[in-house]
N, C-alpha and C positions, 0 to 999 in steps of 0.2 A: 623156718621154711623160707626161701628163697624170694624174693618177691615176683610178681609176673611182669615184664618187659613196660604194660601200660604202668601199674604201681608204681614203677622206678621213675617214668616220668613224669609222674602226678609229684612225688618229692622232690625230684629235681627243682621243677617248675616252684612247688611253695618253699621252699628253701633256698631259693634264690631272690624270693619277696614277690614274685606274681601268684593272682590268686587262679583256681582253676573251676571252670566249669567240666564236670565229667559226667560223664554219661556212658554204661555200662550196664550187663542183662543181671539179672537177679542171682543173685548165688557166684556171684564171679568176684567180691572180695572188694565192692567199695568201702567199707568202712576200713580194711586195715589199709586201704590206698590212701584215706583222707588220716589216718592217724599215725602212721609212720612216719612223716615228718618231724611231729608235733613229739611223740614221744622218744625217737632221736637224739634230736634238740632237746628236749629236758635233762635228757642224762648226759649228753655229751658237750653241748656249746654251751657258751656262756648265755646270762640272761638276756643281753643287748642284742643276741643273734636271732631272738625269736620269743614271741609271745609265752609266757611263764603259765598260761592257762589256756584250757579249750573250751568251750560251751561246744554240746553237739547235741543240736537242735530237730528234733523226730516230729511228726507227725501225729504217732499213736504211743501211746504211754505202755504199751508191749513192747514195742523197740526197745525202749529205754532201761525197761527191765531185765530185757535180755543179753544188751548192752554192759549193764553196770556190773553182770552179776562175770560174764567173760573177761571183760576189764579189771573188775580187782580180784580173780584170781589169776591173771597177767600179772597185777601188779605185784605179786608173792613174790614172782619168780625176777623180777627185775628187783626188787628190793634186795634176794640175795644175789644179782648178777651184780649191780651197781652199787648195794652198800648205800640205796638213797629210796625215801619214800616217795611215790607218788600217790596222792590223794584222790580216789574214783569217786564219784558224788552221782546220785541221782537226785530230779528236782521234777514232782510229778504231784497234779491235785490230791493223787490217791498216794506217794510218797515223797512226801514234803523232808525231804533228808537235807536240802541243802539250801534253806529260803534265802541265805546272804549271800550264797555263790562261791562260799569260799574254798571247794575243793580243787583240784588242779585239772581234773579231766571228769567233766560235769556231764552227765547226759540227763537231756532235760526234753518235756513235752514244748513245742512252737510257745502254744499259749504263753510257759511259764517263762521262757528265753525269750519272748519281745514282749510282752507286761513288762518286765524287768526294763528291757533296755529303753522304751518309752514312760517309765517312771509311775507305772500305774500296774504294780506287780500285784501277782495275785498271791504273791506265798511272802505280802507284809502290809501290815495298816498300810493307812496313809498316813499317819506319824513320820512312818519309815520309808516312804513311796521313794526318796532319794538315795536310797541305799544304793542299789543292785545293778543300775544305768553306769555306772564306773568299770563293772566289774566285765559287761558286754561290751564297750568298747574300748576294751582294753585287751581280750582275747583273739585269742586262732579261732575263727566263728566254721562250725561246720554245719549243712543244713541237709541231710538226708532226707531221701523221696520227695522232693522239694515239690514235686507237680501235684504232691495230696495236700499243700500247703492251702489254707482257705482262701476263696475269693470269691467275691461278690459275684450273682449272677447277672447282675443288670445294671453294674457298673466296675470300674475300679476301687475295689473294698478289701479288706480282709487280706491274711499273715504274708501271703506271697508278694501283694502291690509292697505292703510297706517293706516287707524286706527287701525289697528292691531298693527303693527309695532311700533306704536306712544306709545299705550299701552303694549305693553310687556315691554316698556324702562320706563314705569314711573309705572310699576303696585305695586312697594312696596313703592310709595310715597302717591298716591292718589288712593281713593275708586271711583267705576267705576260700572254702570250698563249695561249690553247689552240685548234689548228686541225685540221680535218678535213672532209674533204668528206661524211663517212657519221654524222653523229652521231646516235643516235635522238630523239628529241621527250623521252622521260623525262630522257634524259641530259643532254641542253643546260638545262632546266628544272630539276633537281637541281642541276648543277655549278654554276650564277650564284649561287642560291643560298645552296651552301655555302662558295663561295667570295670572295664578292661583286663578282660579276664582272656585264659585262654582255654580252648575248648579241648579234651582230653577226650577220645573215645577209642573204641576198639577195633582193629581192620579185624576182617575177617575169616583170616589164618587162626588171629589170637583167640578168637571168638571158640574157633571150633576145635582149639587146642583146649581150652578150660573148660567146654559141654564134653569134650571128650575124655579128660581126665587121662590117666594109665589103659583106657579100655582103647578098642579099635574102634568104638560106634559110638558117636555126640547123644542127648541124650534129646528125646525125641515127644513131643506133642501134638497129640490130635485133637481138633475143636469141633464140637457139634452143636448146633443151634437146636431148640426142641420147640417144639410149638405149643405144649401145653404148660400151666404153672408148677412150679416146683412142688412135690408133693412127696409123700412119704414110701406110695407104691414104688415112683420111677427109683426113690435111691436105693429103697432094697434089691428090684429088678439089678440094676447093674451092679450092687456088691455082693450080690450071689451069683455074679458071672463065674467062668476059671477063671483062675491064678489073681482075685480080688481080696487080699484082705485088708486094705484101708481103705477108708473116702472118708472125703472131708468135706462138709457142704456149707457153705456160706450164707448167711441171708444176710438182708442190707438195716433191718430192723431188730432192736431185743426180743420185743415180743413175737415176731413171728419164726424167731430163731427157739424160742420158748417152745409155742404152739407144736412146731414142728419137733422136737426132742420128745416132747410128751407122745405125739403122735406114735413115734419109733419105737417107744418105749414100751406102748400096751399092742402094735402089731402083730396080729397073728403068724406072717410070716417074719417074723424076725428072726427066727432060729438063734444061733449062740453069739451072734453080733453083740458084742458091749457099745451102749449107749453112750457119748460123753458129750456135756455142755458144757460149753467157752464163751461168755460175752465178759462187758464191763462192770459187771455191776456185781461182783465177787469181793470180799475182804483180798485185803492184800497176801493176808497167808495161804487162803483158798486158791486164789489165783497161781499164786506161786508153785504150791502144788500140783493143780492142773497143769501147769507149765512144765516143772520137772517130767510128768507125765508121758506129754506130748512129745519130748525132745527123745524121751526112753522108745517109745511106742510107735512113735512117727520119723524118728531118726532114724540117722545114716548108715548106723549099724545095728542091720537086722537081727543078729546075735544076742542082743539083749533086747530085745522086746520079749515078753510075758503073756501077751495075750493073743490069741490066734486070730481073731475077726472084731475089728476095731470103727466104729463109725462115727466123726466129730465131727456136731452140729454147734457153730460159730457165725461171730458180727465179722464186722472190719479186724476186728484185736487181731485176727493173726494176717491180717493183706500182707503184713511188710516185716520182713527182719527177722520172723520166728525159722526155725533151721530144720524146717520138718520136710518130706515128702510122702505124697500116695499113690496109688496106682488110678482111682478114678474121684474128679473132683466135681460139685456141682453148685454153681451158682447165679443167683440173681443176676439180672443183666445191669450194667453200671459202667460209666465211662471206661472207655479201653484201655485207658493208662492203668484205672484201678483192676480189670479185667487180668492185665496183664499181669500186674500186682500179684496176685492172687495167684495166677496159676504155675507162679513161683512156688508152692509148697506141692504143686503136682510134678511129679518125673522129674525131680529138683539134680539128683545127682549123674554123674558119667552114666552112660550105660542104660539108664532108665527109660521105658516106655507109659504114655500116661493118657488118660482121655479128660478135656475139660469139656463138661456139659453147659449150658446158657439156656436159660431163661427166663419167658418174658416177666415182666412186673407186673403181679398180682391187681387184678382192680377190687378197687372199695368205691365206695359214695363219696362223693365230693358236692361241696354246695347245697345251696337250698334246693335246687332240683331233685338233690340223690342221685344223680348220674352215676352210672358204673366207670371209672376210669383208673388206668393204670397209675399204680402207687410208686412212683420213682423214688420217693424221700429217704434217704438225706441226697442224694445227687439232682443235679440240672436233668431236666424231661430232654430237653433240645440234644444232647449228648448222648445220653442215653439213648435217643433213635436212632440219634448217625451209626452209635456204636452197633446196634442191634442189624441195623441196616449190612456196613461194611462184616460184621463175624456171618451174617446168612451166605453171601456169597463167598464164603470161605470154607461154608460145614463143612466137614467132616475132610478136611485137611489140615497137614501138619504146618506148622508154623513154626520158623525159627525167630533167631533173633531178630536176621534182617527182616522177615515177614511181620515182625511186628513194629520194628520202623516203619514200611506199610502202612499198616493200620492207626496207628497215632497219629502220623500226616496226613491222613484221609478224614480221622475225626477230630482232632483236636486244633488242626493250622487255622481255620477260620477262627476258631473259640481263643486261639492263643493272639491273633492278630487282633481280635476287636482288643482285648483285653490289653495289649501293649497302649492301643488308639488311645481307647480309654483313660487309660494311664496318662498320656503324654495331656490328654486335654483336661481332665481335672487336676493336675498337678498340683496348682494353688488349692484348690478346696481339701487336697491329703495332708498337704501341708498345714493347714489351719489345724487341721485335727492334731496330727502332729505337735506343732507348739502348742498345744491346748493339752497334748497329754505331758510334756514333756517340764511345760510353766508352772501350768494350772491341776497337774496331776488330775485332768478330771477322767473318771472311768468311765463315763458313760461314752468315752470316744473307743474302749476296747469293744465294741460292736460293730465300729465300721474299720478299727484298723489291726484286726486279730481275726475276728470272724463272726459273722452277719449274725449267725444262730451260735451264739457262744455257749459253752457250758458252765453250769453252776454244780460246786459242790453241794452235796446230799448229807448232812449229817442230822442224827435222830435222836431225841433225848427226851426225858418223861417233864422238862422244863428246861426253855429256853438256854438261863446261865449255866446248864449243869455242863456244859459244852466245853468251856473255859474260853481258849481262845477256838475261836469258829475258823478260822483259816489253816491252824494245824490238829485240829481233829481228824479222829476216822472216818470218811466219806464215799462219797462215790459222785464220779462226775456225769451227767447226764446233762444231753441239748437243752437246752432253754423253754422248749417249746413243750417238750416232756416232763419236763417239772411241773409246766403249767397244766400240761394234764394228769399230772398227778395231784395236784391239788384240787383240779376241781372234781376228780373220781373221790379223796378224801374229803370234800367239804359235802357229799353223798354221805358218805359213812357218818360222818360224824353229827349228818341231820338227823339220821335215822337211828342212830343210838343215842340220841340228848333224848330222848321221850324216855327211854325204859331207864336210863343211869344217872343222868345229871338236867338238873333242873332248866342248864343252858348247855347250848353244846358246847363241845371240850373244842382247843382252840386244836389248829391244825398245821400253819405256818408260822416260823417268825424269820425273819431277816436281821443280821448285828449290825451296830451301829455303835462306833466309838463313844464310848460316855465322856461327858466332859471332866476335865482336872486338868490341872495344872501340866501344859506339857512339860516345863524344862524344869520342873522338879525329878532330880533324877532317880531317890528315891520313889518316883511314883511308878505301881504297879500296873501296866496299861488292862483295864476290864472293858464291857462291853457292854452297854444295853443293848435291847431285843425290841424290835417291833413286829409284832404279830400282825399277823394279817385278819382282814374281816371282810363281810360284803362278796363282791363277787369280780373286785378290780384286780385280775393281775398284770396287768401294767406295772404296778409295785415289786413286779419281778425284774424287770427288764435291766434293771442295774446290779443288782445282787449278785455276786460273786460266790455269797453263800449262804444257802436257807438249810432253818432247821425243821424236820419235820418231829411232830407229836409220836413220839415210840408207840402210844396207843395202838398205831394203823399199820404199825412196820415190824415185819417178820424178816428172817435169813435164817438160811442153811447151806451149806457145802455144797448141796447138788442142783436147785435152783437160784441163789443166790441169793439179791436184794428184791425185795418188792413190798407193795401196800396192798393189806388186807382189810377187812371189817373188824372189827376188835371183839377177840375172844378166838377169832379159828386160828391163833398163831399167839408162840409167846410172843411179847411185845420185844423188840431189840432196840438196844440204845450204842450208839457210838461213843469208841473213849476220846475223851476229852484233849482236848490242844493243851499245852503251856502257854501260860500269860508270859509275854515279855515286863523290862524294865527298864525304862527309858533307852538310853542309848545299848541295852546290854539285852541280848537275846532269849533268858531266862530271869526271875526274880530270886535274887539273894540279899547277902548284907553287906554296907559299906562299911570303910575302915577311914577315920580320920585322914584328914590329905593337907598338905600347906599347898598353896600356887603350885612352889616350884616342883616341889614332890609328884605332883599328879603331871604337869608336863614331863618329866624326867619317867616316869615309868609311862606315858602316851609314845616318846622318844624312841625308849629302851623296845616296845611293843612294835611301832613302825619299822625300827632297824633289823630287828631279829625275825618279823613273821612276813612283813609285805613289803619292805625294800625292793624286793625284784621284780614285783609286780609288774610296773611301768618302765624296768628298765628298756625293753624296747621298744613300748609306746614313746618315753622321753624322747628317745635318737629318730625315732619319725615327727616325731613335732620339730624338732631341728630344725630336719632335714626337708619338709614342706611345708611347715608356718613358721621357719624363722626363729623361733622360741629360742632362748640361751640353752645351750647344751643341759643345763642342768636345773633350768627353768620349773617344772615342774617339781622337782623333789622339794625344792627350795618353799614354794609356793606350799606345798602341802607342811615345810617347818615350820613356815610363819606361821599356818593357819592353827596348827597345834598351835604355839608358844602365845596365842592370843586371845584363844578362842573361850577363856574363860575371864579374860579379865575386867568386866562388869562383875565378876562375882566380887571383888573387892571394892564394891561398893560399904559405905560404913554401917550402913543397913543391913547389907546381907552377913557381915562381919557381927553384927550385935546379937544377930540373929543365931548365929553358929556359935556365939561364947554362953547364950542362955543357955543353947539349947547344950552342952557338953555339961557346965553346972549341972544342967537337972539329971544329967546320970551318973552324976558326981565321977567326972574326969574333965576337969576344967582347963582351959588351956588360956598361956600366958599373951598376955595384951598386944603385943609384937607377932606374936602368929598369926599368921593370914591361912583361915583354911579354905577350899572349895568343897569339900566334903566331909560329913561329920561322920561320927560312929553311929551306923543302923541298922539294927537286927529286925527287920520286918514281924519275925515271932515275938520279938521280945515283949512284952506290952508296956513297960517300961520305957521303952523308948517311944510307943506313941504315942503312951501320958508326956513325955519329956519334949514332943514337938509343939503338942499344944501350948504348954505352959510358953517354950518359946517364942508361940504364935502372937501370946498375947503381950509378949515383950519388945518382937519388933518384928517388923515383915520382910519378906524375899521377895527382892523387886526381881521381874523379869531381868533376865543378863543375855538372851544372845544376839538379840538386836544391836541393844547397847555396848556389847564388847565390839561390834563391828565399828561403830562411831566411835569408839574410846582409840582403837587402834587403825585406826584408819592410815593416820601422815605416815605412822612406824611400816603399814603394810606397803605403801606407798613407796618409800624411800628403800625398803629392802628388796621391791621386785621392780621395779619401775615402768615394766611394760605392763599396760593399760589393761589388757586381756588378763593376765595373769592377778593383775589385783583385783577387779571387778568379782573374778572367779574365785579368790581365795574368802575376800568380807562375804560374799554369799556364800558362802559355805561357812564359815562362822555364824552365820546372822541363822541360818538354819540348819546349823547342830543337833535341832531337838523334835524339831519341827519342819514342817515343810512349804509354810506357807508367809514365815513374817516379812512384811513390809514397814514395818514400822520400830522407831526407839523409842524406850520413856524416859524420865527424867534419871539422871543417877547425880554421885557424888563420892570420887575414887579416895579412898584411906589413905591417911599422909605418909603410910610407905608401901603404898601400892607398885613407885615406879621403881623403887630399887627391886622389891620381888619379879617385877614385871621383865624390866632388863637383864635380870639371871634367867629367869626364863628364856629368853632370848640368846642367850651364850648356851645354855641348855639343849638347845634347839641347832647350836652350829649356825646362829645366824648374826653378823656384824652390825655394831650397832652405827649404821650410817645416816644419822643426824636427824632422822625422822622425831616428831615429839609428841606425847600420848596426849589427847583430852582426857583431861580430868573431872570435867564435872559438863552435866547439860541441865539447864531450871527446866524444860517445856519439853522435850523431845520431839519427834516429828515422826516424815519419810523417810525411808532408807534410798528410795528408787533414784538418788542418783550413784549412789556407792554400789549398786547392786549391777548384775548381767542384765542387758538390756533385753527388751522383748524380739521375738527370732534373730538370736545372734545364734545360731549355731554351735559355731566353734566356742565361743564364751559357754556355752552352756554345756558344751562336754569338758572341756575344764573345768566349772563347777561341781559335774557328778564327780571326775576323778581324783577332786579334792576329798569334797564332804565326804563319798566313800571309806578314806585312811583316816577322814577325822573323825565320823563316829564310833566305826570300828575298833582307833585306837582307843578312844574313851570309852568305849564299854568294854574291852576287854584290857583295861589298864590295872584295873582292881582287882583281876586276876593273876595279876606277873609278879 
């Protein structure tokens, strides 16, 4: 299909290297606006012409779903047009398909696209924290419904400030789209701006060209403000109107989206209305399900729907991206942008007539008084009035596009103004966070620079380790504040059932915590200990990315979902387990004996064949706006392979590797220099044969020490200061992400002829640099390292380490 006149210039513009702010009405074809470029360009130009990968960056991990699952059955049909693959990736707390980022057209939740790109990812240890920062600044970044993006309410916080921030510092390296059907007039005029972007929208020919479709009549909504709380009478009243057989009602919380299905369900007046409930807290096949469901049911062609009178009670999950429409919709009242959001799956297509209902926000108790007051949460109160305010003087009128320009400049231009203010005046204090997440990988700064009330993964197990790895287990993501109260409705249950079952109560939380061993043993299988919780502090939440609960308390089924019970009215359910990783390597297998140069020659062969083109067009913008040698980088990432082991030929680690190959009687000859021995993790033979080794000689720490062994050789090969700084740190933390220090070594008396083949291996000249061979004392690294806030040093380091660990965990497989 054709593209529509704005699309063609939304690709003009990024294919020419500007990036775009667009802004456009729901249903009118941003996403193929922001990806027609990008997939283009993959099949047709070379790699130097445009970023080799997308990250597309959602709000709600329903986009993303619905996204991945259109995308790679696109990708079918371009594999047979083009003869070439393209790799579609999803990367979501609830589907963790792609935690290293490596597929080519990634759609991913905010959360997991800027953990990543600030080094404090949620889909890898902190082992790994330096992975996946390489791989977002290095892509075509695309940021759909960007105005649902989190942000502080009482300061400059949360995904939108820092992607702001993220993106002003990279906006002359890499092309960038930001999209939204609700942007205010300040905000679109600010952001080009500051980011020098240019603004893309719709006049209003094209507007009512695309509501109108093939038909003569644009497609049309009417708004009506109600005055009483949303309830189960008013939604049957309006979908036993005439000509009503869908509605879809929205509530702003699970549980009262809950409350309300159960309601519908046992109604007397419900007649032959099918019940259907949609929140977050569904297994992923469930959900999926549901999903096919809705697109059949609620889709565009009426012709294949099955059921005659259909009523879906749903969270946020479907505000954004899901492809449905109805004829009457009702929801809680919530800022206007989200408002609008929304009433995108009402009267969605050409043609269509629709009524969106509003109202107000239910009150409960708040405080120690018990006051009755309205329950806005999860949105700002202050917004939510304006909104309520501006949709009453609008009741029961239609609203178009432009009218809802209107309405977003009337509630949101103060809210978006303080917020730029804001911005501009803490700058330094984002920034601190910033290098704190980006140095110091600390997580506890993803609260102020991802989102205030961040969510934690949910998974359940009848004991802690049964989980494996906690980060890629089956879960479910829920606010922070929710967990906390499901803990303390569970530390209930679990008071009042230790009398009659167990002598002490059964435990109820635990949180993981990397166990310690050996990082840069590469054989080593990363596991996890568990801290449980007790008492009644959760504050011990506040950092957790992910808690397990006690299976005892926790039920699921297909038609209510996830939730915690009293043990015994529900089977207990446990979630499946994550895979443990291996060191540099994304799953645990066995190694194969390796000399030096062998393991750099197939790191080489792995680089050249899988991620050579990664950077090609990052390299030509480092050129072309830092100066960098044309082929600077590539270079930089040869050395750091061709080095990045050579501490292992210490005679230590060498004594080490000839014991340990005797004891599985395959002994290798005195002139061999290996870095990796033969290890079958099952084998048990080989982990009687590590011990025996152990006690024959030890494995000093090497990635420090390889940094200080090759220093003058890193030196003399890239000569620009940046570029070496950036490569020893990314040696020095190959394995790990936090060493500042070397220990002592002592390189084998043919360390350097292996070391210099490596080096020709690598395509790289041997220009007079000369290795340290031995240190008695070892020390700091911090002056050979990237300095504290360099920036640009410090995305050179991700872009490095990236293709180095990568290539060394996946070298064992080539």
């Amino acid at each position: 299909m054709e593209l529509y006149p704005y699309q063609q210039r939304v690709k003009a513009l990024i294919q020419s290297g500007k990036s775009v702010i667009l802004q456009a009405p729901t249903g009118s074809g941003k996403t193929r606006a922001a990806l027609a470029p990008f997939i283009e360009a993959y099949f047709d130009l070379p790699a130097a012409a445009f970023p080799r990968k997308c990250i597309y960056s959602v709000p709600m991990r329903v986009l993303a779903n619905q996204f991945v699952e259109e995308y790679q059955k696109l990708a079918e049909s371009y594999q047979r047009l083009h003869h070439q693959q393209i790799d579609v990736k999803i990367q979501t707390g609830e589907r963790p398909d792609d935690p290293a980022f490596l597929g080519d057209l990634i759609f991913a939740t905010i959360d997991q696209s800027l953990s990543s790109a600030l080094g404090v990812p949620y889909s890898q240890s902190m082992r790994r924290a330096n992975l996946n920062a390489g791989a977002f600044f290095s892509s075509y970044l695309v940021f759909d419904e960007f105005h649902l993006f989190p942000n502080g309410e009482n300061g400059a916080e949360g995904a939108l400030v820092t992607t702001l921030q993220l993106l002003s510092s990279v906006k002359n390296l890499l092309p960038f789209v930001l999209m939204t059907a609700t942007f205010s007039s300040t905000m679109l005029g600010e952001l080009a701006e500051r980011l020098g972007a240019e603004v893309v929208t719709l006049t209003a020919d094209e507007y009512h060209a695309i509501a109108a479709g093939k038909t003569d009549h644009p497609r049309r909504r009417t708004y009506v403000v109600e005055d009483d709380p949303l309830s189960a009478d008013t939604v049957l009243a309006r979908h036993h109107e005439t000509g009503v057989s869908r509605s879809i009602v929205i509530c702003n919380q699970v549980g009262r989206a809950q409350d309300l299905y159960a309601a519908l369900r046992e109604h007397p007046l419900r007649g032959n209305a099918e019940i259907m409930l949609l929140h977050s807290r569904f297994t992923q096949a469930d959900r999926q399900a549901k999903e096919d469901l809705l697109r059949r049911e609620f889709g565009k062609k009426a012709d294949e729907r099955t059921m005659n009178s259909l009523i879906l009670i749903a969270t946020q999950v479907i505000e954004v991206g899901v492809d449905i429409t109805c004829d009457r919709m009702h929801t809680e009242i919530a800022p206007a942008n989200s408002i609008f959001q929304r009433a995108g799956r009402c009267a969605r297509y050409p043609g269509e007539k629709g009524v969106v209902f509003i109202y107000p926000a239910p009150l409960r108790k708040k405080g120690k008084s018990g006051e009755m007051l309205p329950d806005y949460l999860p949105y700002p109160k202050a917004l939510c009035e304006t909104a309520w305010q501006s949709f009453a003087r609008r009741s029961k009128q239609e609203i178009d596009f432009l009218g809802e320009q209107e309405v977003v400049d009337e509630v949101h231009t103060e809210a978006d103004r303080a917020l730029l203010a804001a911005m501009d005046n803490q700058q330094s204090l984002i920034w601190e966070d910033i290098y704190a997440a980006l140095e110091r990988h600390d997580a506890s700064t993803r609260s102020r620079l991802i989102r205030h009330i961040d969510s934690i993964t949910l998974v359940a197990a009848h004991e802690p380790e049964e989980v494996g790895n906690p980060f890629l287990a089956q879960g479910f993501s829920l606010h922070r504040g929710s967990v906390k109260g499901l803990w303390r409705t569970i530390n209930e249950y679990a008071a009042a059932y230790a009398g009659a079952e167990f002598e002490d109560a059964p435990w109820t939380m635990a949180y993981p915590t990397a166990r310690a061993a050996d990082e840069e043993d590469a054989a080593n299988v990363e596991r996890y200990a568990f801290q449980r919780l007790t008492g009644d502090d959760s504050s011990l939440l506040d950092a957790a990315p992910v808690v397990v609960v006690n299976s005892l308390f926790c039920a699921y089924d297909g038609e209510l979902g996830f939730r915690t019970l009293p043990p015994g009215e529900a089977e207990p359910w446990a979630s499946k387990a994550g895979t443990l990783s291996q060191g540099n390597r994304p799953r645990p297998y066995a190694y194969r004996l390796e000399s030096y140069t062998e393991h750099i020659a197939r790191m080489i062969a792995v680089y050249e064949e899988r991620f050579a083109d990664d950077y090609a067009y990052l390299q030509q913008r480092l050129h072309e706006e830092w100066g960098l040698p044309p082929d600077g980088l590539n270079d930089a990432i040869r050395i750091a392979i061709a080095v990045h082991d050579s501490a292992k030929l210490d005679t230590r680690w060498q004594r080490w590797v000839s014991a340990y190959q005797a004891a599985i009687n395959t002994p290798i000859a005195a002139n061999y220099l290996a870095v990796h021995t033969d290890y079958n993790p099952s084998d048990p033979a080989h982990g009687e044969a590590r011990k025996i080794a152990d006690r024959a000689a030890s494995r000093p720490h090497h990635a420090g020490e390889s940094a200080v062994a090759a220093a003058r050789i890193v030196q003399a090969e890239l000569t620009e200061k940046e570029l070496t700084q950036a490569a020893l740190t990314a040696v020095a933390r190959h394995h790990t992400t936090s060493t500042s220090t070397y220990g002592d070594f002592v390189l084998h008396a043919g360390a350097v002829d292996e070391l210099n083949a490596a080096l020709r291996i690598a395509n790289m000249e041997e220009k007079g640099g000369v290795w340290r061979l031995q240190s008695e004392r070892g020390g700091k690294l911090d002056k050979l390292l990237v300095q504290p806030q360099d920036f640009q040093g410090g995305l050179l380091y991700f872009w490095i380490v990236r293709m180095l660990r990568l290539c060394d965990g996946l070298s064992q497989e080539f």
